[in-house]
N, C-alpha and C positions, 0 to 999 in steps of 0.2 A: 196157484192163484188164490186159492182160500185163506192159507198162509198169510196172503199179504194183506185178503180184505180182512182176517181176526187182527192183524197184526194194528191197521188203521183205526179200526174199533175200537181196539183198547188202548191204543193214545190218544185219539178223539177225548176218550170216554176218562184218564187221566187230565188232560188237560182242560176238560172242562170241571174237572172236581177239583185241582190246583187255584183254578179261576174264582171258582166259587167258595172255598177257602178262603183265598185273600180278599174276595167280595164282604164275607163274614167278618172278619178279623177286621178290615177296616169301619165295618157298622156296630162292631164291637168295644170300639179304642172310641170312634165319636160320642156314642149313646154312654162312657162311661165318662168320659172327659165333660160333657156337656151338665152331668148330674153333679156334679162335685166343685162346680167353681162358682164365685159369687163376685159381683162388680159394684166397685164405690168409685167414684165420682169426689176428686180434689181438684178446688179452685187455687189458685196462685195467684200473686197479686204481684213478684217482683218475676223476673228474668228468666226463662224455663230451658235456656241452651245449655247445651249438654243432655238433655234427659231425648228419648228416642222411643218409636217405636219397639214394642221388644226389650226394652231393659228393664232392668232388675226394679223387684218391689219386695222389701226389706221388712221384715217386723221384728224390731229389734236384735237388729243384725242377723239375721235366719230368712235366708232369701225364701220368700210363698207366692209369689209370683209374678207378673210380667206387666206392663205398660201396655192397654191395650191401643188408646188413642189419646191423641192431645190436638187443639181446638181450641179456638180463640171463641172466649164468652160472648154468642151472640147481646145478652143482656149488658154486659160490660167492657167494651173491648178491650179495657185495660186491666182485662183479666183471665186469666189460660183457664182453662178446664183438663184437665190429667181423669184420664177414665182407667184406670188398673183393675185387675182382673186376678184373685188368688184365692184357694181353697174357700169352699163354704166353713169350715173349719177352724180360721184363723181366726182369733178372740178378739174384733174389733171393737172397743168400745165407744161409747158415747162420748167420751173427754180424750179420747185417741185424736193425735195430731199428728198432720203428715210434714215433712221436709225433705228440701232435696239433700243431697250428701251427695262430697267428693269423692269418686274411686281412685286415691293414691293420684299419681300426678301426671297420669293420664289425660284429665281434662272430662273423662266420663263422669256423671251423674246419676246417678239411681235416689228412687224416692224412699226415704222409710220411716217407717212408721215405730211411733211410740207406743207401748203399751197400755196405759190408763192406769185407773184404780181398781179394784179388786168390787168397789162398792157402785162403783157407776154399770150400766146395765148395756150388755151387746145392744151391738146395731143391728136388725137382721138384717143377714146375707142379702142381696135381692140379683135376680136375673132380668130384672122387667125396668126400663126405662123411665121414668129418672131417676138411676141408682141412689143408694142412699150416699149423703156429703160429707167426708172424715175430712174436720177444721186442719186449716195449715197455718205453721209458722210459718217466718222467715227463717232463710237457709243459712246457715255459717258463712257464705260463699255473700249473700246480700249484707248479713250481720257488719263482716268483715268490711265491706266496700263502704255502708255507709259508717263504719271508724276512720278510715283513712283521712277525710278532714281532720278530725280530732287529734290523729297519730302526729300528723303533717304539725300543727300550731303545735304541739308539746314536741315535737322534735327543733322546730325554729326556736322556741324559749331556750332548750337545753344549749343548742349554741351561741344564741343570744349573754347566756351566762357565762357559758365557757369565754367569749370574748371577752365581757367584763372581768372577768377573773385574770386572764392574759392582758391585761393594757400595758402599754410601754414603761408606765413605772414598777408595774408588778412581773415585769421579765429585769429589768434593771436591780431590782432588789434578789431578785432568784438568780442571777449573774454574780451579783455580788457576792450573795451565800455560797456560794458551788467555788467560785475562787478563792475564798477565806478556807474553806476546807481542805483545797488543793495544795492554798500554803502550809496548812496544818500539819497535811499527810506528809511535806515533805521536809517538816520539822523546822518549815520558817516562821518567822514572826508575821501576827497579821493586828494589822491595824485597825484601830477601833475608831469608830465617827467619833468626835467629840457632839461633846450634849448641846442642844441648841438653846 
């Protein structure tokens, strides 16, 4: 009978030291995770689908970290607010600009950032609300869309030309050429317009 109550004791007495282990380790992984990351704050002004909670935040191509939230600009509403979340670490400067970018043809979006000048001066890090604001361009993805008019009218010109270059007397004359040739190759005689 002793047997069993040492026996309960010292697993008791294990498994409240395994408990308190992983109680440690997890107050350990927060208190370091919490010291080491800093939050900026990007407004967008065109289209934010594709970009997600959780996805990638780029600095020149070297993923640093993650999308923490996205929110329509109570001050503007026709403007998203993108809040990211990546090392205290990362060299954001003051002429740093954010955009979104296509992940291959998936349809996914991650945001990334440009690096700046070497002479323009970090933004500090900040953990305290209202983060500090890293300017955004427009996306390749917005770039693109608003070309499409432009692609559109210089695509209808190129055929617009192509027609005029094809009209019925300039297929009648390219008829004529390709037949005069045909007699040529097969060592007939070919006739010549007379002069007008």
């Amino acid at each position: 009978m002793e047997t069993r109550a040492h026996n309960v004791l010292i697993g008791a007495f294990v498994l409240l030291f395994v408990a308190a282990m992983f109680v440690f380790i997890v107050w350990l992984a927060k208190t370091r995770g919490d010291g080491d990351k800093a939050f900026y704050d990007i407004v967008f002004t065109d289209s934010v689908s594709g970009l997600a909670v959780g996805g990638d935040v780029r600095f020149n191509g070297i993923k640093v970290g993650a999308i923490n939230r996205i929110a329509i600009d109570h001050e503007n509403p026709s403007r998203v607010r993108v809040t990211v979340e990546m090392g205290d670490d990362v060299p954001v400067r003051q002429d740093s600009t954010a955009s979104m970018q296509l992940q291959g043809i998936t349809g996914v979006t991650f945001v990334q950032i440009s690096g700046g000048t070497q002479a323009s001066p970090r933004i500090p890090p900040s953990q305290d609300y209202p983060y500090p604001e890293i300017r955004s361009r427009p996306s390749q993805i917005a770039e693109l869309v608003d070309q499409l008019p432009k692609l559109l009218e210089r695509s209808t010109q190129l055929v617009d030309r192509g027609n005029a270059i094809l009209d019925d007397e300039n297929r009648k004359n390219l008829k004529d050429v390709l037949e005069s040739e045909a007699r040529i190759a097969e060592g007939g005689e070919v006739a010549v317009p007379a002069a007008p």
